[in-house]
LUMKE-276496 format. One record per residue (C-alpha): x, y, z. Coordinates in pm, whole numbers, padded with zeros to 5 digits, always signed. Layout:
N
XYZ/...
This chain:
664
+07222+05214+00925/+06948+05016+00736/+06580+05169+00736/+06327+05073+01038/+06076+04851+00899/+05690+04993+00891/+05486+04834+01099/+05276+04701+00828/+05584+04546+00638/+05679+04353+00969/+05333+04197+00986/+05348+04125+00614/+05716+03959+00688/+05587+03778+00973/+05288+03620+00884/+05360+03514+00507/+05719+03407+00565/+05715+03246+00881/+05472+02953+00739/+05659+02645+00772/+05426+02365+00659/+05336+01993+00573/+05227+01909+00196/+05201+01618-00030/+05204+01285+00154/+05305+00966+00030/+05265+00590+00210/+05433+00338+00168/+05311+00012+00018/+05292-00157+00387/+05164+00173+00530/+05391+00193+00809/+05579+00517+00671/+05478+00857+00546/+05713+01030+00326/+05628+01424+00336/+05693+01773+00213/+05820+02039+00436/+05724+02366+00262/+05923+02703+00393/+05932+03058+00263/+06297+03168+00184/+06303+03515+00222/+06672+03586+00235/+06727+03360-00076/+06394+03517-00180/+06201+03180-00263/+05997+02919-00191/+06123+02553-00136/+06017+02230+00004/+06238+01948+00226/+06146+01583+00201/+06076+01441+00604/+05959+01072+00692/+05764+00958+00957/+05630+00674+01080/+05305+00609+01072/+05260+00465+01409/+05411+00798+01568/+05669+00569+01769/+05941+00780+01646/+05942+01161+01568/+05961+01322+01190/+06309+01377+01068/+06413+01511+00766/+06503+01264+00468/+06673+01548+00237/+06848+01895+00329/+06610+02107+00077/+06890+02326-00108/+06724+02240-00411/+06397+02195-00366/+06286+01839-00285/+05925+01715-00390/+05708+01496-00568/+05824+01178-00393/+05698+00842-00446/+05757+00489-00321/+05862+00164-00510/+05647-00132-00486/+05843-00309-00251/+05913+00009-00040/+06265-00040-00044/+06320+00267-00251/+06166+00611-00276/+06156+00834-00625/+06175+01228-00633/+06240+01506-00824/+06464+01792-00761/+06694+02053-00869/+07067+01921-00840/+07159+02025-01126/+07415+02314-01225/+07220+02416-01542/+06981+02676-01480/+06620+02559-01544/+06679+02176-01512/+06526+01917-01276/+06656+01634-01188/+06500+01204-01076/+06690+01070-00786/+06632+00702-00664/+06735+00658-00294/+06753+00349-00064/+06487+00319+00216/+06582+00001+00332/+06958+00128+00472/+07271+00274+00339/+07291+00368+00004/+07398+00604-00278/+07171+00868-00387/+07120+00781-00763/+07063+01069-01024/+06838+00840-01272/+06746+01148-01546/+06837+01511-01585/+06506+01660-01784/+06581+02021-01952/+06204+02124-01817/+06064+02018-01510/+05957+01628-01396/+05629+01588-01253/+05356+01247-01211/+05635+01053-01127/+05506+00646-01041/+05674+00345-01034/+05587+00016-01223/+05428-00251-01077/+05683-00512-01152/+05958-00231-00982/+06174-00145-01324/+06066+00119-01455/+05901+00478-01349/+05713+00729-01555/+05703+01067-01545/+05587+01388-01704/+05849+01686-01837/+05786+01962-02090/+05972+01839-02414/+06147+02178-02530/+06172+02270-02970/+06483+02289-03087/+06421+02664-03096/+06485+02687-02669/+06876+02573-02787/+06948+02930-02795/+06925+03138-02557/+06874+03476-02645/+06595+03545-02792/+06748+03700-03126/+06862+03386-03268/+06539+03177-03202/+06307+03118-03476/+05951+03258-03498/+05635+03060-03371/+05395+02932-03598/+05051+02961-03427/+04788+02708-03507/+04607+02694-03185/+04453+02899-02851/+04638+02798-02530/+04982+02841-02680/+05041+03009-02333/+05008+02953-01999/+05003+03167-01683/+05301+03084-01486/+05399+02893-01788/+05524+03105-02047/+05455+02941-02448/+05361+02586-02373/+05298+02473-02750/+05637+02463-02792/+05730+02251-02549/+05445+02005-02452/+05453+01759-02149/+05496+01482-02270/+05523+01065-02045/+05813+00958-02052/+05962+00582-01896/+06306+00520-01723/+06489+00197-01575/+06469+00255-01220/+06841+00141-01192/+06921+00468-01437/+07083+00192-01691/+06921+00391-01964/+06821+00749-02067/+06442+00866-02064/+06234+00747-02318/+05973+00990-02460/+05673+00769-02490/+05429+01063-02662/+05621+01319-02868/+05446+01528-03107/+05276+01842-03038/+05019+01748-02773/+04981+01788-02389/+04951+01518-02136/+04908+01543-01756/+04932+01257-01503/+05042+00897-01549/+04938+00562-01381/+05045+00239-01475/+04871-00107-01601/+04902-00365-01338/+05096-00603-01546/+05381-00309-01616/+05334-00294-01994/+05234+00070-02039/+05041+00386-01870/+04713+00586-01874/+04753+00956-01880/+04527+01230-01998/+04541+01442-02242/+04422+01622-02614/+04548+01460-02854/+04246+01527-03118/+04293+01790-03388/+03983+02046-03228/+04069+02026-02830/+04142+02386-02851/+03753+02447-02944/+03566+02148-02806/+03821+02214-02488/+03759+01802-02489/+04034+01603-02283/+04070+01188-02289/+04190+00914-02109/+04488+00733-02339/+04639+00396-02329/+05000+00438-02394/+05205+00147-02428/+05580+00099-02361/+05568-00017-02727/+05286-00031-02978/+05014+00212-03064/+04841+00515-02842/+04475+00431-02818/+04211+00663-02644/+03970+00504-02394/+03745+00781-02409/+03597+00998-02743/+03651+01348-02755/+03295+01442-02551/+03397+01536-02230/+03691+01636-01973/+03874+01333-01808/+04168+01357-01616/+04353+01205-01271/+04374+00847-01410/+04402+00555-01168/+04445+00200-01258/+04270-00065-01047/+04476-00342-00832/+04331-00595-01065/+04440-00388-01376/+04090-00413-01532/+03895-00029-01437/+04039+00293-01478/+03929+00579-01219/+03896+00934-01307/+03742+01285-01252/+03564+01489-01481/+03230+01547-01662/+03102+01507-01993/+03010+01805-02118/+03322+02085-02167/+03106+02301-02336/+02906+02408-01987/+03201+02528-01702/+03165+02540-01392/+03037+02175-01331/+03095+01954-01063/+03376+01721-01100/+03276+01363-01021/+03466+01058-00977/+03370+00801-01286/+03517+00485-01340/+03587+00329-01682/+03608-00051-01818/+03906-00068-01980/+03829-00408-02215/+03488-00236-02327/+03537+00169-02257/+03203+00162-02045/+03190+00422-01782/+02992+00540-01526/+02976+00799-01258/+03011+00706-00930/+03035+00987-00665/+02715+01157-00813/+02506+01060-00547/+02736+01364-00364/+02677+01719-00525/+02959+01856-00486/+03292+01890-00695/+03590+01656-00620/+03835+01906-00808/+03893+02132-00521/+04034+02460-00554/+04370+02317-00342/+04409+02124-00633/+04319+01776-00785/+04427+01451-00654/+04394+01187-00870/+04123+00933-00680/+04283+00602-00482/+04240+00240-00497/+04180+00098-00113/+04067-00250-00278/+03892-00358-00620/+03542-00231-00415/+03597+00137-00295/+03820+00487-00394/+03913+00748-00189/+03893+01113-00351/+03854+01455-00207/+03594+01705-00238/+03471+02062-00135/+03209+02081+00103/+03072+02463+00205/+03407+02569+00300/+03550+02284+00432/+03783+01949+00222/+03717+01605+00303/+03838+01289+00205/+03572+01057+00079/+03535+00673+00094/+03312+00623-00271/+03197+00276-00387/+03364+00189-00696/+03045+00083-00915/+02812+00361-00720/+02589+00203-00507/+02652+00453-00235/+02666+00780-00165/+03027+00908-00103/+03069+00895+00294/+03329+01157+00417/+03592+00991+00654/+03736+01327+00827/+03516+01590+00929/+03559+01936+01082/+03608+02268+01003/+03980+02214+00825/+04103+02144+00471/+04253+01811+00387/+04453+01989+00137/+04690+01646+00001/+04674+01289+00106/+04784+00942+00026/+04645+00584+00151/+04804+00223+00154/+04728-00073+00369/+04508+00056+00592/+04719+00406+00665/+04590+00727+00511/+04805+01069+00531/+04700+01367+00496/+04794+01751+00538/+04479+01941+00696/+04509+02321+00748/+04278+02491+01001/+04211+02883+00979/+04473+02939+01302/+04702+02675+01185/+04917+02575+00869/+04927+02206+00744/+05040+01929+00963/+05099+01600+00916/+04778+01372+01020/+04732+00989+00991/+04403+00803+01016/+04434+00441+01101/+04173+00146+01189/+03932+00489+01232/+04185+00651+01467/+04322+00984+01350/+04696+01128+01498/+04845+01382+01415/+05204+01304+01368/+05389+01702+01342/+05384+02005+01530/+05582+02213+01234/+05350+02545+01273/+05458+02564+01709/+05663+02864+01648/+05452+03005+01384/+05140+02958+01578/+05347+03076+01879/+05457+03375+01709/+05242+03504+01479/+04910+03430+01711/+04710+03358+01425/+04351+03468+01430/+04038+03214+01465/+03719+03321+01265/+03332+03271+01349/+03074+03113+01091/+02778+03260+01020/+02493+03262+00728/+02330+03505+00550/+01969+03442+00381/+01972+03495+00007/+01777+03778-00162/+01454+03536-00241/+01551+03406+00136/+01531+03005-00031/+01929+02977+00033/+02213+03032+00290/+02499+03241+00215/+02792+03038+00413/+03015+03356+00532/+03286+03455+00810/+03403+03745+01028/+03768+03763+01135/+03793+03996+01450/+04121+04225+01466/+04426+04126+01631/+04418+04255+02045/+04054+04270+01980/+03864+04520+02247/+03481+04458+02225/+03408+04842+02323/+03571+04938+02034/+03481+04965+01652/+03726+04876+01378/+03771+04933+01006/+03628+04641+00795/+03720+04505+00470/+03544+04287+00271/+03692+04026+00090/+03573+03857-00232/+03773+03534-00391/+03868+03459-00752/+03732+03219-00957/+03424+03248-00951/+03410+02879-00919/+03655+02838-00607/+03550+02937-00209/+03702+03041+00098/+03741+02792+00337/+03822+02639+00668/+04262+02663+00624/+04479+02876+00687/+04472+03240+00489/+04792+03480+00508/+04580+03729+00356/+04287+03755+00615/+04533+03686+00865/+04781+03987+00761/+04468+04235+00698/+04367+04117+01110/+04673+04160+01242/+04728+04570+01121/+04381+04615+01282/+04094+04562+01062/+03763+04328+01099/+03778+04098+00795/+03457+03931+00621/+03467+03680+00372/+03151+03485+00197/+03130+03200-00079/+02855+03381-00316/+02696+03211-00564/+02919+03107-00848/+03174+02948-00597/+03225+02567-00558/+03162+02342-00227/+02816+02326-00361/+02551+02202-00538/+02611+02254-00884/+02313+02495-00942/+02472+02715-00682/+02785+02710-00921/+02567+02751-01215/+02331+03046-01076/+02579+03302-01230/+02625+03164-01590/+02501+03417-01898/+02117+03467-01945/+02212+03345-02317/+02391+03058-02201/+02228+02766-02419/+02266+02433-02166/+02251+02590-01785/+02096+02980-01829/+02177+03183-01551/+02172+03545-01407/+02522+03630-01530/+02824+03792-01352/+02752+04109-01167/+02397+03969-01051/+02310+03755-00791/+02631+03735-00710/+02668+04121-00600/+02368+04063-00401/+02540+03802-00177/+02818+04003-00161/+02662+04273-00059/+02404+04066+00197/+02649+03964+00345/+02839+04261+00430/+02497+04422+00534/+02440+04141+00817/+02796+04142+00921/+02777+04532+01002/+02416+04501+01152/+02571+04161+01369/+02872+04284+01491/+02861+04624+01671/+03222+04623+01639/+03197+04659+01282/+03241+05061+01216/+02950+05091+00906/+03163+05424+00807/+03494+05296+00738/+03439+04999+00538/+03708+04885+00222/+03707+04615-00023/+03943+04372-00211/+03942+04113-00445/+04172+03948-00677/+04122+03805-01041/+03726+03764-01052/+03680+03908-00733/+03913+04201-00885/+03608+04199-01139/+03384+04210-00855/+03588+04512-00680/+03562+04726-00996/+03159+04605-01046/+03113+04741-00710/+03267+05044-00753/+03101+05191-01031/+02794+05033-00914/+02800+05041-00488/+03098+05265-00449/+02936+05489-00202/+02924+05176+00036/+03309+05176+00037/+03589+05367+00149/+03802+05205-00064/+03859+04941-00311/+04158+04753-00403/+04060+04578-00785/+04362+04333-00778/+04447+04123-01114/+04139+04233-01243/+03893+04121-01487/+03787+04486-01627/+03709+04424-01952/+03534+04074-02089/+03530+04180-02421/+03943+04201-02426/+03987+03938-02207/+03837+03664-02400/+04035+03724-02672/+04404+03796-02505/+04382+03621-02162/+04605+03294-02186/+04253+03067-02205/+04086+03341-02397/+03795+03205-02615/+03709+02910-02336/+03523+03237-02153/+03184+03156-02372/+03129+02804-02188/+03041+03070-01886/+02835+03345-02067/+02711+03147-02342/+02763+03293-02741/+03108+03407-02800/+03280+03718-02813/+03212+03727-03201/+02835+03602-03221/+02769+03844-02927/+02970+04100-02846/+02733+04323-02603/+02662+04027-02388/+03022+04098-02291/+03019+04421-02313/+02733+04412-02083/+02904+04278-01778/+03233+04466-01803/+03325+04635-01530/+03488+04927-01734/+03145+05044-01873/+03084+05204-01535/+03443+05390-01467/+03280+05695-01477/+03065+05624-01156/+03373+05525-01007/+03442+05814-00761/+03533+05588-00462/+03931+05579-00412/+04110+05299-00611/+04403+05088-00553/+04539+04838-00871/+04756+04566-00798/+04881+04404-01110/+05138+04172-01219/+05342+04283-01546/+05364+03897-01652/+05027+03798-01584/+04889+03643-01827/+04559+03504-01722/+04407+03860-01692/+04652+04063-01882/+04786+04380-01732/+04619+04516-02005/+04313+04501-01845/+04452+04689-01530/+04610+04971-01782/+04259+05069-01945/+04117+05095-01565/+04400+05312-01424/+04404+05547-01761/+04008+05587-01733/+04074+05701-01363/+04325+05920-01431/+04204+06091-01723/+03838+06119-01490/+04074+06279-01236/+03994+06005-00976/+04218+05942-00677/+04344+05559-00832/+04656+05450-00725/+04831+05152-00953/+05138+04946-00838/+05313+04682-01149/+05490+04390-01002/+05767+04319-01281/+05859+03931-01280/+05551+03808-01159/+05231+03598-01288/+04872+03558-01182/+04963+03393-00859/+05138+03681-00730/+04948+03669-00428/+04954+03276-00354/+05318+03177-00502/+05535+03508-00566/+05852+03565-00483/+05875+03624-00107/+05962+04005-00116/+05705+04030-00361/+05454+03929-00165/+05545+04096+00138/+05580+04419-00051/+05243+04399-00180/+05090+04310+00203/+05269+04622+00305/+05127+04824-00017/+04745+04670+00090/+04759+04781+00446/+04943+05128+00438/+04653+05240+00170/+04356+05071+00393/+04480+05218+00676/+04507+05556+00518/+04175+05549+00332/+03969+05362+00653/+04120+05594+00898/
């Protein structure tokens, strides 16, 4: 007879694979239909996959799948006459390949296989003129031919960044653009081979070549400098910008003569606000144009390349103090960037075309549906999440600010009451702290909060300074004392005292809030922030869970997958000035630690190497401190967020049988 499950591991089951939920719009060129994502959680097949639906945009008929989803379904895009839709997928029977279908929209037809790509296809876009589509894959060395490890030859390393997280090497095999006849008369064309990496593709308006982005100068790795680049279907690459700053998400113009993008000019200095500029592409003059906004428009859901609505105005997306709107920006800046959905939700993808913009919001009790916003009128055209919603009960959360420590700011922060919630009684609270630092908590749903809820506990989230959705000086406020452009107080500073404000006025708010059995958690930087707080505030805590943890600086910067970029945050580098990191590393305090300790770590995580989890546990343990440390084998940095499905339930179960234990 199989084993009961705990009651923790059926709320973990529950809540993180029951999410069925809209993603990645697309519109077609008349706007009247909306080609979508269905994302599900797998967890008897144990993964993640995504089914392509279409709707119309009018909502005269209901969504109905376009594609069954064995394999995986995504990235669609329409042709410019909207007779046929692009996508990528995994059809075929070699392990590790994708696959570029072409299928009729306009009425029975045969599913063409155009290109079978041995790594991944990604930025796919059609030509203008309809014969051609461009698209991004990873361009494998001869070296990948074999397939155990023994017989492949060594790497030659040159540059940083050879590695990715979630990646594995990457130098090895770069993305590169590549072009094929939409009619699949002729095999991919690699368009950019050599050794450098390119992300995103748009065309010219007269069909004759793309723009992408990408490094393609000899010192990217140390000026961390990316370009825009011409690429023609034949004839010479030419770059449209000069090594300086960081430009990506190209878009070309309907009148083929401006090229919008997001960036800044100055890689040296991170974080920064990402604006929208736009760029001239007979002269190479640019200019900013959402700047009149301060906030970034490469939000932590991730970047969307801005749109074209006429020759006159973009659309692009940008954090606001928790929340993601779509923005309507002027296309030479005259205006300030006016937001055209409002609320407290996330647009988290969109796409726009005659009139008809899509989009996938998320609210804190609901997954992504499908919305549409036409002639100012917004629908929403799917009710995916009814069983979810109807099962799971997801929690709502309340708003509320917190006065910084000079009392000149607000701290934007929220309180998620328990699951069966009884106003007489009090409940165990944990405080949550996100990664980044330049990211924030927001208005969409959260499995996490919503797991930690459901076993019982109060949960409190805050953006602290160093997070995104703001100005850029809040961003800024935590960058090294030595930094040379934008000084600031540093990691474990200001920062801690939001943190920590903000649990203070949560417990003296909510009389529900027991002040005596209070835990912690945070993941990547805010696993930095768990360990900071306890060797430094541990007797405010219960227990703390340090999760894919920053614990040492000094290490990190020099075997994290973007190791050395870490000084464009503190200032000198690891070599010039190797106390300033030493300063703010967690690690230095382990022996104030006395507070009970839970590491989470992933064995393959290579952003913050489990390393840094190993020298944290071993201090503990040799200190005789009650630390408990769990290794996920198989999994990266985004454990948490992208996983494998029993993965990620087993590590919800893991997080809520030790808070209940230690909170009890």
């Amino acid at each position: 007879m199989a084993e009961a499950k705990s009651k923790h591991a059926e709320i973990a089951e529950r809540i993180i694979t029951g999410v069925v939920a809209a993603a990645s719009p697309a519109v077609s060129p008349d706007g009247t239909q909306i080609v979508f994502e269905v994302t599900k959680v797998d967890l008897a097949k144990n993964c993640n996959g995504a089914q392509l639906w279409v709707a119309t945009a009018d909502g005269s008929t209901p969504p109905r799948p376009l594609t069954n989803g064995e394999k995986s379904d995504s990235h669609a895009t329409w042709s410019p006459d909207g007779r046929s839709l692009a996508f990528a997928s995994r059809r075929s029977e070699k392990k590790g390949e994708a696959t570029l279908h072409v299928l009729a929209m306009d009425g029975p037809g045969e599913l063409r296989t155009i290109a079978t790509m041995k790594d991944g296809v990604d930025s796919i876009e059609w030509s203008p003129d309809g014969r051609s589509i461009a698209f991004v894959s990873r361009t494998q060395h001869e070296r990948y031919a074999a397939d155990d490890e023994s017989w492949q030859a060594p790497r030659k390393i040159e540059r940083f960044f050879t590695r990715l997280n979630g990646e594995g090497f990457v130098f090895d095999r770069p993305s590169h653009v590549y072009v094929v006849p939409a009619d699949g008369t002729a095999p991919p064309r690699n368009l950019t081979p050599g050794d450098f990496q390119h992300d995103g593709v748009s065309w010219l308006a007269d069909s004759s070549g793309v723009v992408t982005s990408a490094q393609r100068h000899d010192t990217w790795d140390r000026d961390l400098a990316s370009d825009l680049y011409l690429v023609p279907l034949d004839g010479d690459i030419r770059a449209l910008t000069n090594h300086t700053g960081n430009y990506y998400g190209p878009a070309v113009s309907p009148d083929g003569a401006r090229v919008a993008f997001i960036g800044c000019d100055d890689p040296s200095t991170d974080p920064q606000n990402q604006h929208v500029g736009v760029l001239v592409l007979a002269t190479g003059e640019r200019r900013w144009v959402s700047s009149g906004l301060d906030r970034t428009f490469s939000p932590t859901s991730g970047v969307a390349a801005p749109v074209w609505i006429d020759d006159e105005t973009l659309l692009a997306s940008a954090e606001d103090r928790g929340e993601c709107h779509v923005y309507r920006i002027a296309a030479d800046g005259s205006h300030t960037p006016l937001a055209v959905t409002e609320g407290a939700r996330w647009v988290g993808s969109w796409s726009a075309a005659s009139g008809t913009v899509a989009m996938a919001i998320s609210s804190v009790a609901r997954p992504a549906e499908l919305f549409v916003l036409r002639d100012g009128v917004e629908t929403r055209l799917t009710n995916l999440a009814d069983a979810y919603v109807a099962s799971v009960k997801p929690q709502p959360w309340e708003r509320f600010a917190v006065p910084t420590s000079d009392g000149t700011l607000q701290i934007d922060a929220w309180i998620m009451r328990p699951a069966d919630f009884d106003e007489a009684k009090k409940y165990p609270v944990i405080l949550n702290v996100h990664g980044g630092p330049h990211t924030q908590y927001g208005e969409t749903h959260f499995d996490e909060a919503q797991f930690q809820a459901a076993a019982g506990f109060v949960v409190v989230m805050s953006n602290p300074r160093g997070g995104s959705g703001r100005e850029q000086s809040w961003g800024q406020a935590i960058l090294g004392p030595k930094h040379p452009v934008a000084p600031g107080a540093g990691w474990g500073s200001v920062d801690v005292d939001d943190v920590l404000a903000v649990l203070d006025a949560a417990l003296a708010r909510y009389t529900f809030c027991d002040a005596d059995r209070v835990g912690m958690q945070g993941g990547s930087y805010g696993g930095y922030m768990a360990t900071y707080l306890a060797g430094r505030h541990g007797d405010r805590f219960k227990g703390i869970c340090s999760e894919r943890a920053v614990n040492n600086m000094l290490s990190e910067e020099w075997s994290s997958d973007i190791g050395t970029v870490f000084r464009v945050e503190h200032g000198p580098s690891h070599i010039d000035d190797p106390s300033e990191y030493e300063r703010i590393s967690p690690i230095r305090s382990v022996r104030d630690i006395t507070v009970a300790m839970l590491i989470i770590h992933s064995e393959d995580d290579l952003r913050c190497p489990i390393s840094q989890a190993e020298e944290l546990f071993v201090a503990l343990r040799l200190l005789d401190r009650d630390v408990t440390f769990y290794r996920f084998p198989g999994e990266s940095h985004e454990l948490s967020r992208s996983g494998s499905p029993v993965h990620r339930c087993q590590r919800a179960e893991i997080i809520l049988d030790w808070f209940a234990e230690k909170l009890a």
